[in-house]
Backbone as a ProteinNet text record, in pm:
[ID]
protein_1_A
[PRIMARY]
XXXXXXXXXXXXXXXXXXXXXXXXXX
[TERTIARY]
16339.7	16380.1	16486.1	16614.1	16700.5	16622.4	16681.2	16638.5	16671.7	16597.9	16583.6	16738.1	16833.6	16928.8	16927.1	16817.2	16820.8	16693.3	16740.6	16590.4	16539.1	16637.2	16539	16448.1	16447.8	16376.3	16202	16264.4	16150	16058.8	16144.4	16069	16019.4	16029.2	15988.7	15872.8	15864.4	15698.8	15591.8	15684.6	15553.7	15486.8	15598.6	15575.9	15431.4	15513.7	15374.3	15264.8	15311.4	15094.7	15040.2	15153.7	15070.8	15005.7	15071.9	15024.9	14895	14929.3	14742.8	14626.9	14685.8	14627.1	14567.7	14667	14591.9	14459.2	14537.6	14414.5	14260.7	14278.9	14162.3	14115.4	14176.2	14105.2	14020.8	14139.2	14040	13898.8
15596	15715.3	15793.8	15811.4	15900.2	16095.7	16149	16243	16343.7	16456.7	16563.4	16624.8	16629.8	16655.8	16801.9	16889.7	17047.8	17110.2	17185.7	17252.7	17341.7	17354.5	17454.4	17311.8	17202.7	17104.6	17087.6	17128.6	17158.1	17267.9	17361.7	17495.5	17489.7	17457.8	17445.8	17392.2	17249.8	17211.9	17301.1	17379.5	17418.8	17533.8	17592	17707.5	17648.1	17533.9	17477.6	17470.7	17429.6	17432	17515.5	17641.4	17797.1	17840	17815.2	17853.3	17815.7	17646.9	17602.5	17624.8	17681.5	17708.2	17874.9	17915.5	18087.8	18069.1	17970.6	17930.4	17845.7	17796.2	17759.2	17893.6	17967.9	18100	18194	18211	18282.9	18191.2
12275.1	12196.9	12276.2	12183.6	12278.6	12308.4	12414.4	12412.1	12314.6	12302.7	12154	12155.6	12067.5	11971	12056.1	12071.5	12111.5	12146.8	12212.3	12279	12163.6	12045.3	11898.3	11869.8	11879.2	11796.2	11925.3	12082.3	12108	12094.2	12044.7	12078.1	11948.4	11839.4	11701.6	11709.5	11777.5	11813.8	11865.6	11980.3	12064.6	11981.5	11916.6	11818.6	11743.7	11672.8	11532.5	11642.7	11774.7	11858.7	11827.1	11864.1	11892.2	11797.1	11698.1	11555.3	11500.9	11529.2	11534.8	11619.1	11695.4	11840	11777.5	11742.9	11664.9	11539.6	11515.7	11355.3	11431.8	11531.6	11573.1	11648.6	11700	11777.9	11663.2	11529.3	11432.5	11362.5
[MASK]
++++++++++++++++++++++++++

């Protein structure tokens, strides 16, 4: 796999963790 196009395409992931990461805390 070449490496990611941009660091928005990583930060977009880590975002969607956090997010699930909030929905499992509530």
């Amino acid at each position: 796999m070449t490496k990611y196009k941009s660091t928005d395409q990583v930060m977009k992931i880590i975002s969607d963790k956090n997010k699930i990461r909030n929905f499992g805390v509530i």
